[in-house]
C-alpha positions as CSV (number, residue, x, y, z in Angstrom):
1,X,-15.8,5.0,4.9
2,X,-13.6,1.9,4.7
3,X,-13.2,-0.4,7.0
4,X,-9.6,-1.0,8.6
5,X,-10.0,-4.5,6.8
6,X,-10.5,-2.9,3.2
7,X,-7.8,-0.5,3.9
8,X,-5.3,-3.1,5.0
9,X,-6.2,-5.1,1.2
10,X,-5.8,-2.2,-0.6
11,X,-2.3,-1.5,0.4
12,X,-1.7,-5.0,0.4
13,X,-2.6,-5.2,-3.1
14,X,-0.3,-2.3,-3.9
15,X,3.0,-3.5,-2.4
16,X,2.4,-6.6,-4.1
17,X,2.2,-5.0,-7.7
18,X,6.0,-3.2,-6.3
19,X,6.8,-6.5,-5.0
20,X,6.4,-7.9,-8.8
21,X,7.6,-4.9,-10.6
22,X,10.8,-5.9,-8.0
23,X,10.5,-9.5,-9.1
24,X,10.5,-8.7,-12.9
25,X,13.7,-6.3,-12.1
26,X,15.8,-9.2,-10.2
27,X,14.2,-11.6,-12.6
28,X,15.6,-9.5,-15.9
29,X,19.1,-8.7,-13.7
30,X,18.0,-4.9,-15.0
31,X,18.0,-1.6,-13.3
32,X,14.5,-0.6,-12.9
33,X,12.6,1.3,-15.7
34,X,11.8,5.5,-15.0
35,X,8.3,4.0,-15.5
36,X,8.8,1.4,-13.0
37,X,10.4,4.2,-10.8
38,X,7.7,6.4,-10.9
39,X,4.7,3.4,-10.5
40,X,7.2,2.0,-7.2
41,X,7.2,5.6,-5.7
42,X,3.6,6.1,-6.1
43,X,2.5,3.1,-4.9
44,X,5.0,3.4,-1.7
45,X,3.3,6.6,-1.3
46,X,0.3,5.3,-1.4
47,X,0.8,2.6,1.2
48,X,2.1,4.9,3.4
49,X,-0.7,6.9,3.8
50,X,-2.9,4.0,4.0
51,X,-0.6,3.2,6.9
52,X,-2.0,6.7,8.2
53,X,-5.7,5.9,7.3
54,X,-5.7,2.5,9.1
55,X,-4.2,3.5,12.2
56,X,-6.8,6.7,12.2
57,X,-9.5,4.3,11.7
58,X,-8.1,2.0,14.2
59,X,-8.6,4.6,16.7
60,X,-11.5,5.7,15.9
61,X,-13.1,2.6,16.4
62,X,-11.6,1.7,19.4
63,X,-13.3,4.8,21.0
64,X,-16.5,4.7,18.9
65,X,-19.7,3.4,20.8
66,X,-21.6,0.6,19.7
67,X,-24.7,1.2,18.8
């Protein structure tokens, strides 16, 4: 299982490939892609359930016993 740590990078790591799809878009003065669309939604997705999965594993730590 991943610790809250690892889960926190990994969605860190995917908002910042949106924030440069974002950058690219501004950057261009372009609408965005249906490619870019679709790799933005996903990746929002994806961060929101990590969102879920860190604040499970938050709990469940705080109510775990050391060993």
């Amino acid at each position: 299982m991943k610790t809250v740590a690892e889960l926190k990078q990994e969605r860190e790591s995917i908002l910042a490939k949106v924030e440069e799809i974002y950058d690219l878009i501004d950057t261009d003065g372009r609408a965005m892609t249906s490619d870019e669309e679709q790799i933005c939604n996903a990746a929002v997705a994806r961060a929101e359930q990590l969102n879920i999965d860190i604040e499970r594993r938050m709990k469940l730590e705080a109510v775990q016993v050391p060993q």
